[in-house]
N, C-alpha and C positions, 0 to 999 in steps of 0.2 A: 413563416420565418422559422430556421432552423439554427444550429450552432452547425459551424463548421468540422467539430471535432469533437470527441467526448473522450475523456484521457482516464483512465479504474487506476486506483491502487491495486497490488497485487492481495496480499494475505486479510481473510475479511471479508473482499468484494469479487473476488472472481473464485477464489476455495479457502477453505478452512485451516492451513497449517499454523495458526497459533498455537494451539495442544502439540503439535510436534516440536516448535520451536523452546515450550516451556520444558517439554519431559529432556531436551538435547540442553537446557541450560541452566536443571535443576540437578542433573547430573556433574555437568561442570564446577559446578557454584559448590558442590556439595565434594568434591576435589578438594575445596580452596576451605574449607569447615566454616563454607553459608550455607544457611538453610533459606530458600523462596518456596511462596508457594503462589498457587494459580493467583490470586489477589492481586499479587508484587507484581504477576508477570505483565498487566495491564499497563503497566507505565513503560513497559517494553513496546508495546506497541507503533510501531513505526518509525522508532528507532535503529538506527544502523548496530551493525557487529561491535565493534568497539564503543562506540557510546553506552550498548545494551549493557557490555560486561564492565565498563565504569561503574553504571548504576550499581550493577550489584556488589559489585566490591564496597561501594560507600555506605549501602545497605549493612553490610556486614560489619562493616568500622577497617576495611583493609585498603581503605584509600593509600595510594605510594607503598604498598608494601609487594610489589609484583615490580619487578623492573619491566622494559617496555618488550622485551626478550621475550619473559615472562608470560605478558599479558597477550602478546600473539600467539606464543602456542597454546595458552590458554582458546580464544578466538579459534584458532584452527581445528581443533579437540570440538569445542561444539559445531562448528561445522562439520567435520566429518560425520559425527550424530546424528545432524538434522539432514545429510543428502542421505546417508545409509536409511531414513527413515523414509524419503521422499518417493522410495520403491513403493509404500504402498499407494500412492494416488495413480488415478485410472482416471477416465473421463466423466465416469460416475462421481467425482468427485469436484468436479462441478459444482458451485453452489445453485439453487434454486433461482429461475429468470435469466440468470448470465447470458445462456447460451440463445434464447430467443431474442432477448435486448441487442446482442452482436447480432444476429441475422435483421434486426429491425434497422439498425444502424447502413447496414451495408445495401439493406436495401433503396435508404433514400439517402446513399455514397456521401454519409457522413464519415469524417476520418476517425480511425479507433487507434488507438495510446495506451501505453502501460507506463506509469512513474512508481515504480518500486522499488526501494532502498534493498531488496532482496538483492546479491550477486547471485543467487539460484535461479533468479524467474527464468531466464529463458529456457532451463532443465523443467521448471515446473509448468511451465505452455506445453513444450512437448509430450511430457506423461499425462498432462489433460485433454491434448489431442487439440489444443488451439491456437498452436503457434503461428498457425497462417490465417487466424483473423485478426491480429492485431498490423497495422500497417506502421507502425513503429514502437519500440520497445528502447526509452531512457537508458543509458549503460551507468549505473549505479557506481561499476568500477572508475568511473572518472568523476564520480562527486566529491564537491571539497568541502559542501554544508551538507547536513542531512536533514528532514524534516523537523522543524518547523519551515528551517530555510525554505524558499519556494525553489531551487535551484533544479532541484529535478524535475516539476514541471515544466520549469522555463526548458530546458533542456530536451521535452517532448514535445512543446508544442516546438522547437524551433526544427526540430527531425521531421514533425506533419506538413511544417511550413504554413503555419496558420497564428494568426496572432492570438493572444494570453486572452482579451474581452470577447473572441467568439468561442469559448471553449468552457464544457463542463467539467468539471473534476469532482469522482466520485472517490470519497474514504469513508474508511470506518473507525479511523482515530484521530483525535483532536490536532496532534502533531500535523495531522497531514489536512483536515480541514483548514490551519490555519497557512496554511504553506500555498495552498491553493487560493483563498485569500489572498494573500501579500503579492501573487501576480497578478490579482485582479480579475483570475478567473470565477464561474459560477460555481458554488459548490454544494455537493449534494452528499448528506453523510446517513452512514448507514449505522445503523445503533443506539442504544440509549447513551443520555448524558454528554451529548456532542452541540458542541455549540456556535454561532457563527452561519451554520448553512443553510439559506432560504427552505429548501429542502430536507428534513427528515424524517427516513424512514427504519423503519424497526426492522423490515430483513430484505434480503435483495430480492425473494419472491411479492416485492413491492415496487421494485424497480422496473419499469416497465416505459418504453417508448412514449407511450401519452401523456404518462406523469412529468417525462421531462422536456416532453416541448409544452405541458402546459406550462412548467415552470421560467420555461425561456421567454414565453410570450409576456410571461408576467415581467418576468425582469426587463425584458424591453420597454415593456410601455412605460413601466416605473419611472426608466433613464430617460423615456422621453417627454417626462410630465416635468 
């Protein structure tokens, strides 16, 4: 028994641009006379662009004092930040496992998935040199809920053409463990303090093809007891 499809978060589980996302939004935030620091940035975690830059305005007590004008060009500003910074990822930049978890995938023509609330990812496949392993990639520009909602799951598995119950979904924040949940998919979270996923593991050099059809097999018979 296999899953038909296994769908990664983007930032977290296939590379590491949180540290780029915080240095592009402690710059912005620090425009606006907020100060965040790395701590704060965790609740950013798998949150989209404008949701991210609410929080921190609320953080700072500047709730409604940006008109909506405002609060895009703000958003825009750390965008441009975090792509200018995107220059330095290479394929070394990879996280640990990734790359041989996708060739284990491919080799027994399981479908591979990207649901990332990133409007960069498919910039960020390319400069890691993996944009032709994933067999579909979520377009984040058409979501109307962002994680927790499961919307951008649903939304990948319906690009693979595979139903939500044969599909694993791997994150590394809560937001996005629960998102994968609420479709019903199997979820496997990577990091500490993450709650909800049959599966967790402490770094993706843990994630590995046998870990996760032992976990399918387990979930199967579970459902079928």
């Amino acid at each position: 028994m296999q899953p038909d499809a296994v769908i990664f978060d983007l930032d977290g589980v296939i590379t590491d641009t949180a540290h780029l996302h915080f240095v592009a939004w402690r710059e912005v935030a620090a425009q606006t006379g907020i100060a965040i620091d790395e701590q704060f940035n965790q609740q950013l975690k798998g949150i989209s662009r404008m949701g991210s830059l609410e929080r921190i305005l609320a953080w700072g007590g500047k709730t409604g004092a940006f008109s909506e004008a405002e609060k895009a060009a703000l958003a825009a500003r750390k965008n441009a930040l975090y792509v200018e910074s995107l220059r330095t990822l290479t394929p070394q930049s990879v996280l640990p496992g990734i790359a041989s978890l996708l060739a284990s995938l491919r080799e027994r023509g399981i479908r591979i998935g990207l649901a990332s609330v990133s409007l960069n990812a498919p910039a960020i496949l390319q400069a890691l040199g993996l944009a032709g392993e994933f067999d579909f990639c979520a377009d984040a520009a058409r979501l109307t809920h962002s994680k927790p909602d499961p919307e951008i799951f649903l939304a990948a598995c319906a690009g693979l053409g595979v139903a939500p119950a044969r599909c694993i979904g791997v994150e590394d924040a809560q937001a996005g463990i629960d998102a994968i949940n609420a479709c019903g998919m199997t979820a496997v979270g990577i990091g500490e303090g993450l709650c909800g996923a049959p599966l967790r593991l402490d770094n993706t050099a843990q994630l590995t093809w046998p870990r996760l059809h032992a976990l399918w097999n387990q979930q199967r018979h579970a459902t079928a007891r």
